[in-house]
PyMOL commands that place a pseudoatom at each C-alpha (Angstrom):
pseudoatom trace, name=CA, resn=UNK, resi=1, chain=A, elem=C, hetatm=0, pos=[178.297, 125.317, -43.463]
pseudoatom trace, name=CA, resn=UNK, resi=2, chain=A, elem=C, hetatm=0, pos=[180.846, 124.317, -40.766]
pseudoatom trace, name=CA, resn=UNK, resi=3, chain=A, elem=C, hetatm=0, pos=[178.923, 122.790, -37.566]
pseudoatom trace, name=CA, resn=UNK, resi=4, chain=A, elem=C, hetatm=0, pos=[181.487, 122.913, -34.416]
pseudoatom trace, name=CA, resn=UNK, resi=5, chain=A, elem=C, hetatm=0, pos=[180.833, 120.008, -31.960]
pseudoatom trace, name=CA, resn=UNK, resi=6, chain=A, elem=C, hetatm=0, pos=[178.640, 121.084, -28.704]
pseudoatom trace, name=CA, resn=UNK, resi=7, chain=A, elem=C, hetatm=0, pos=[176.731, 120.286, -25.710]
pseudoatom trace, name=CA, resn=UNK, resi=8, chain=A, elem=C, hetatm=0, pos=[173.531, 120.544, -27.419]
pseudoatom trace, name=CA, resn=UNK, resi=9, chain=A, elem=C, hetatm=0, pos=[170.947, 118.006, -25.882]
pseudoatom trace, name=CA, resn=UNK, resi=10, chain=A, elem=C, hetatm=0, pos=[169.448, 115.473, -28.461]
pseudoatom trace, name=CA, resn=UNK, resi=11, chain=A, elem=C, hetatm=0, pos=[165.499, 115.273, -29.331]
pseudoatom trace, name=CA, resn=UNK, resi=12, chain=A, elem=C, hetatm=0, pos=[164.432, 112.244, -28.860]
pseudoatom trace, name=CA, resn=UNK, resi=13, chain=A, elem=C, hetatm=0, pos=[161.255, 111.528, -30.961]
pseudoatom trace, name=CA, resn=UNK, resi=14, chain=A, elem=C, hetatm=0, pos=[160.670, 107.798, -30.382]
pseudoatom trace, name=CA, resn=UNK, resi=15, chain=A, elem=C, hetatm=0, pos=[161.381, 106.643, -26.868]
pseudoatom trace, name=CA, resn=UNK, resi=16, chain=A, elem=C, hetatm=0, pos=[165.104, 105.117, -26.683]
pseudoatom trace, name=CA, resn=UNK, resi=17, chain=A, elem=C, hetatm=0, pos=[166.270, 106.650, -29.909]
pseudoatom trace, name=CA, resn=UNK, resi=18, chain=A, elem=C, hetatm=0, pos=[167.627, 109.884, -29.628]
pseudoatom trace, name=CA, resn=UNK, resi=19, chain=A, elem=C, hetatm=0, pos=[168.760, 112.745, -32.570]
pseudoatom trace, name=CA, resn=UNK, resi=20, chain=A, elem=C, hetatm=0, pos=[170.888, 115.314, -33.463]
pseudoatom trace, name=CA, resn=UNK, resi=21, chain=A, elem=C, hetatm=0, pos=[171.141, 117.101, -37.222]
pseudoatom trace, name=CA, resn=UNK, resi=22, chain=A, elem=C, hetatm=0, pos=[174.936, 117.801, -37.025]
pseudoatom trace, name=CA, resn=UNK, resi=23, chain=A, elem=C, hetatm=0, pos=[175.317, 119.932, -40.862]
pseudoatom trace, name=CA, resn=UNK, resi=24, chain=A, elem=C, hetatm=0, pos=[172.596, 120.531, -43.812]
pseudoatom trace, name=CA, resn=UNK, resi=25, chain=A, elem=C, hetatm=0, pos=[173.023, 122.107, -46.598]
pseudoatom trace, name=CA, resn=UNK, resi=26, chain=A, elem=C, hetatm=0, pos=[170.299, 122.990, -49.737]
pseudoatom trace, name=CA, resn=UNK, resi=27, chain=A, elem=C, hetatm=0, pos=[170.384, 119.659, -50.698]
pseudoatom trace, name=CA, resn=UNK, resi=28, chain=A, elem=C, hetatm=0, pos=[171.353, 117.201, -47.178]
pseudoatom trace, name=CA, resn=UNK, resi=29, chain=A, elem=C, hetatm=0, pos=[171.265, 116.863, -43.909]
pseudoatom trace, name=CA, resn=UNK, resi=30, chain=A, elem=C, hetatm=0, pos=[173.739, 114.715, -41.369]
pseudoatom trace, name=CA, resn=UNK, resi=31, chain=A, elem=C, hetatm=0, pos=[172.071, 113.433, -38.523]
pseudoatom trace, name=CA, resn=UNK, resi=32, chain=A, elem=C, hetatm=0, pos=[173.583, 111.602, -35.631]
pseudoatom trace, name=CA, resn=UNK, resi=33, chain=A, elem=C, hetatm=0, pos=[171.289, 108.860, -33.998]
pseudoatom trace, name=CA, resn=UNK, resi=34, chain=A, elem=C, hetatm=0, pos=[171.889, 107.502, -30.678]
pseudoatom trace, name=CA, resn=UNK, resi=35, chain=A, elem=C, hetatm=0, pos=[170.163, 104.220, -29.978]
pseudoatom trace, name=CA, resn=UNK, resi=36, chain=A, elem=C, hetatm=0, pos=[169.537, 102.314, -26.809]
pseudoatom trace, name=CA, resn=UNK, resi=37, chain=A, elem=C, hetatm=0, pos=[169.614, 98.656, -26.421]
pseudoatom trace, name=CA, resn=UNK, resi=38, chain=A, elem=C, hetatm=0, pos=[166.272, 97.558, -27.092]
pseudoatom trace, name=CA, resn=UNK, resi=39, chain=A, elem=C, hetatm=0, pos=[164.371, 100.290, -28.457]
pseudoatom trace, name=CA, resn=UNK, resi=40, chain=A, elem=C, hetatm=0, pos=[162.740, 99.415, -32.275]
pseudoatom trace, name=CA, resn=UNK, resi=41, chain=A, elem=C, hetatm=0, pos=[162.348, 101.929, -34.497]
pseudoatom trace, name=CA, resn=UNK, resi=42, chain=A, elem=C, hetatm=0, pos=[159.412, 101.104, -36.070]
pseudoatom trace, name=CA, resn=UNK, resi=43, chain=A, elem=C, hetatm=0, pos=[158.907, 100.432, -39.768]
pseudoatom trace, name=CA, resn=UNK, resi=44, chain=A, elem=C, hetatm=0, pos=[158.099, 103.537, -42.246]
pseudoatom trace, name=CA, resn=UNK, resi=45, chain=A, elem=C, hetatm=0, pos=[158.910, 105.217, -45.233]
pseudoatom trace, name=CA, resn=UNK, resi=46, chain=A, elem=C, hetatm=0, pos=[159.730, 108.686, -46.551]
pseudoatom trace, name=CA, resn=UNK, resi=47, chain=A, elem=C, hetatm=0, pos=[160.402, 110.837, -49.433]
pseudoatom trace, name=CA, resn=UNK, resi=48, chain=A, elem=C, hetatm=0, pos=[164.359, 110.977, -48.486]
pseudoatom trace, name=CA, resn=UNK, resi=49, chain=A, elem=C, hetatm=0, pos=[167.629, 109.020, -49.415]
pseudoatom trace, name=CA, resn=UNK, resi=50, chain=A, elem=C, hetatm=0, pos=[168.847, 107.760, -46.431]
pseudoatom trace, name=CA, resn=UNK, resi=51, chain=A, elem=C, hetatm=0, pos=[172.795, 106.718, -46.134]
pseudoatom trace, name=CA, resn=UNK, resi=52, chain=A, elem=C, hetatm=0, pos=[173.803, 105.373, -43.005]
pseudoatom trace, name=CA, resn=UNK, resi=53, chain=A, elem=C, hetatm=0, pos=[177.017, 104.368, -41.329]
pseudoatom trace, name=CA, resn=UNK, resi=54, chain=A, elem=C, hetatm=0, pos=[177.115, 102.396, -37.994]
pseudoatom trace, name=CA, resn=UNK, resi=55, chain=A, elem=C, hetatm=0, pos=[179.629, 103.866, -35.587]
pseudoatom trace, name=CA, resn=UNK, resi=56, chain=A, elem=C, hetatm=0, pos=[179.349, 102.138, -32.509]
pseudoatom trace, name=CA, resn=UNK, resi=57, chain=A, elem=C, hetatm=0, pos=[176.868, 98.756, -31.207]
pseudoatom trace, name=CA, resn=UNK, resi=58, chain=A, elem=C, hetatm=0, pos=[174.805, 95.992, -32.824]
pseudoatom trace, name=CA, resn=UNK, resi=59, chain=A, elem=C, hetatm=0, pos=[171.553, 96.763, -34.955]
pseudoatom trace, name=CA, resn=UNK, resi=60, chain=A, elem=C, hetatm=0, pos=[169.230, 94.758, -37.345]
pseudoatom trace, name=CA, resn=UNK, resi=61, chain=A, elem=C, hetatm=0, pos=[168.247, 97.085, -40.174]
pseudoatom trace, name=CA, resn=UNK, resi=62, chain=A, elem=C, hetatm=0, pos=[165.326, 96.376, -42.112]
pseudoatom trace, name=CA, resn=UNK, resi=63, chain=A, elem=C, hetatm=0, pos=[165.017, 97.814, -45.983]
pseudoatom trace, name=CA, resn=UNK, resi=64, chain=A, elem=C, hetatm=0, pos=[161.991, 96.820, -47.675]
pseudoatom trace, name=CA, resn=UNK, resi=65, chain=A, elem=C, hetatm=0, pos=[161.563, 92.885, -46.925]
pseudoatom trace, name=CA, resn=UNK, resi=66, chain=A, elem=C, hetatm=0, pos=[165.435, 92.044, -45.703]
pseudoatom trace, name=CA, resn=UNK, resi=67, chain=A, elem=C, hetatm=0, pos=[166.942, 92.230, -42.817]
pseudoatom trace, name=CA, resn=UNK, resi=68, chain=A, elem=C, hetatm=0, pos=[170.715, 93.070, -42.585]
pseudoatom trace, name=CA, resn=UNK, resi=69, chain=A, elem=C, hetatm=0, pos=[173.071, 92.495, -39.392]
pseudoatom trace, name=CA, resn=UNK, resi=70, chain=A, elem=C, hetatm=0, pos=[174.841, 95.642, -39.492]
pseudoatom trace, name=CA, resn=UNK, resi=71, chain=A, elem=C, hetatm=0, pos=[178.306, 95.988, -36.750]
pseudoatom trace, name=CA, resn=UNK, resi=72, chain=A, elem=C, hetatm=0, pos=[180.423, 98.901, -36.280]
pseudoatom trace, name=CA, resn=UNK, resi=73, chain=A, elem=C, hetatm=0, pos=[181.838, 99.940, -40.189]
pseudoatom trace, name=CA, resn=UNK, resi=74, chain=A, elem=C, hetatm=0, pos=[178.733, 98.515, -41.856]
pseudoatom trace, name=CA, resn=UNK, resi=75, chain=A, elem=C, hetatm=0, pos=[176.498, 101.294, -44.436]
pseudoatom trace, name=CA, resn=UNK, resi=76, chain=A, elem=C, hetatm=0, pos=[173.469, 101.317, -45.830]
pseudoatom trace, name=CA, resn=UNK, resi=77, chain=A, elem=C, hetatm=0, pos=[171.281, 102.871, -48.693]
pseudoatom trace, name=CA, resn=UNK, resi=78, chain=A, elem=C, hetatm=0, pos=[167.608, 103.229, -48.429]
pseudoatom trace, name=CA, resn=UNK, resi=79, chain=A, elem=C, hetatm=0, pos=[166.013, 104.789, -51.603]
pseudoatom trace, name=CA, resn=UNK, resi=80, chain=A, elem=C, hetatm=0, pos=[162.884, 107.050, -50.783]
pseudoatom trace, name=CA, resn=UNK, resi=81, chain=A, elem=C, hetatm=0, pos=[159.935, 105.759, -50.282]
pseudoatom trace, name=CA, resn=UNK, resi=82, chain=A, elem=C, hetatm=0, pos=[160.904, 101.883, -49.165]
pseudoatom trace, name=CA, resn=UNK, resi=83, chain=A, elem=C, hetatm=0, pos=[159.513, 100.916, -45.754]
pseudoatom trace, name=CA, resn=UNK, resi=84, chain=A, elem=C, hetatm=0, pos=[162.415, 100.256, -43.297]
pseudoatom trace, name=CA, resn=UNK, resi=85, chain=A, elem=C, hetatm=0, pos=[162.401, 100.376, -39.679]
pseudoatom trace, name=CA, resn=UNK, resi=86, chain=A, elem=C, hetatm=0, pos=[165.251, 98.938, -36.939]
pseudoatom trace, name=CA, resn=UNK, resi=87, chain=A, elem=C, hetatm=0, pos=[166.404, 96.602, -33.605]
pseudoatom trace, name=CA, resn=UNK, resi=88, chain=A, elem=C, hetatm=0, pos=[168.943, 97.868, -31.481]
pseudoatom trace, name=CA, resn=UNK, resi=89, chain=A, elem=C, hetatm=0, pos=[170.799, 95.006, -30.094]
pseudoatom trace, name=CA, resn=UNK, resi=90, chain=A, elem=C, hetatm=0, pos=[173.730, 96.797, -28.335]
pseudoatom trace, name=CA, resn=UNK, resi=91, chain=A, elem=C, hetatm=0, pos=[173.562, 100.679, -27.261]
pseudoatom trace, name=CA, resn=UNK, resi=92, chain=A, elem=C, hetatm=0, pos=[174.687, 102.421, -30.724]
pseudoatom trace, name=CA, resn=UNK, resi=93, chain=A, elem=C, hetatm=0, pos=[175.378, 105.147, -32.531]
pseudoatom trace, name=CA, resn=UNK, resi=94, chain=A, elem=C, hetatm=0, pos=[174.636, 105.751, -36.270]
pseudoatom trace, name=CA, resn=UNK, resi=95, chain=A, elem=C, hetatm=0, pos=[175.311, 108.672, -38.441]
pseudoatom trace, name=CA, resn=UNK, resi=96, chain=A, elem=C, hetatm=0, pos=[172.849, 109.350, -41.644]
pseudoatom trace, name=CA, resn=UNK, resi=97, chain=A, elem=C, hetatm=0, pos=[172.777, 111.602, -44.478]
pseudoatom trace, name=CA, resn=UNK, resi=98, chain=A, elem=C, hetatm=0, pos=[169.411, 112.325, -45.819]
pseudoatom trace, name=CA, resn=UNK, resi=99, chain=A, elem=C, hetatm=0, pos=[168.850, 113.996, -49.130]
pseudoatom trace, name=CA, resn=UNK, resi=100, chain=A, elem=C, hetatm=0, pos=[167.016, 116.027, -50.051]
pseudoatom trace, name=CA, resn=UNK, resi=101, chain=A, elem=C, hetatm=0, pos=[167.318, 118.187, -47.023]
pseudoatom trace, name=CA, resn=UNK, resi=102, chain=A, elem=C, hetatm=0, pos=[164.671, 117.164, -44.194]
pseudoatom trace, name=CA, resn=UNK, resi=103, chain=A, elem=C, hetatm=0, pos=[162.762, 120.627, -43.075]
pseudoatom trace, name=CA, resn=UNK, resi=104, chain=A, elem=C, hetatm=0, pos=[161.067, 118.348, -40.370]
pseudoatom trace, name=CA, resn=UNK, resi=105, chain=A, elem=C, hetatm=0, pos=[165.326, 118.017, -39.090]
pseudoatom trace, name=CA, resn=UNK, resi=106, chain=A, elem=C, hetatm=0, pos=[166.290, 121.338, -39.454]
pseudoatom trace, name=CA, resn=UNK, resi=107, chain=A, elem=C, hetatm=0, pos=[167.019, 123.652, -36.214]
pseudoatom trace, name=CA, resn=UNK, resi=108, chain=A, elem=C, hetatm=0, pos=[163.940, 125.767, -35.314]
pseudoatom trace, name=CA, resn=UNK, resi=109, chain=A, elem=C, hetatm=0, pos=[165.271, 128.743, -36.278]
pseudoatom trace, name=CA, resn=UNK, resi=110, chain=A, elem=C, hetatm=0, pos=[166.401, 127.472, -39.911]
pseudoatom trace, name=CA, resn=UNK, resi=111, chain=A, elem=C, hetatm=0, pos=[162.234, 125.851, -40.282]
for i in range(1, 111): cmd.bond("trace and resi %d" % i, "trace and resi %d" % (i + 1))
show_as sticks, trace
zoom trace
């Protein structure tokens, strides 16, 4: 799958934090986050690998019981099933890779 960049308006499921799924594939799915200063995402857990990478701003990721000051460059790991959650500090921007593909992400017409 190539995904061109486009105009498409994000979802935004939790007030403040806003989505995009940018590629899947059978087995992952890119998503771009865009978070406003001061929105929380609260804590919870899923079936899904998460991989992040902060692009842009200043966010306190929780993983299980520890926080972690994460800056533009920083990554992350959360295995499935650990209860994370997140303070956004500075407007940011976060890319993530879950695995395996989230259905719940996917475009309408790929559901």
């Amino acid at each position: 799958m190539f995904a061109k960049h486009g105009a498409e308006d994000h979802t935004v499921p939790i007030p403040g934090i806003k989505q995009k799924t940018l590629a899947f594939g059978d087995r992952t799915l890119m998503t771009e986050f865009v978070l406003a200063k001061g929105s929380v995402l609260p804590d919870h857990a899923h079936p899904y690998e998460q991989t992040g990478y902060l692009v842009k701003g200043h966010i306190v990721v929780r993983i299980g019981q520890t926080e972690h000051d994460a800056t533009p460059g920083d990554a992350w790991c959360i295995p499935m099933n650990v209860a994370h959650g997140a303070r956004i500090l500075e407007d940011s921007v976060a890319v993530e890779v879950f695995s395996p593909t989230r259905a719940d992400y996917l475009p309408k017409e790929k559901r």
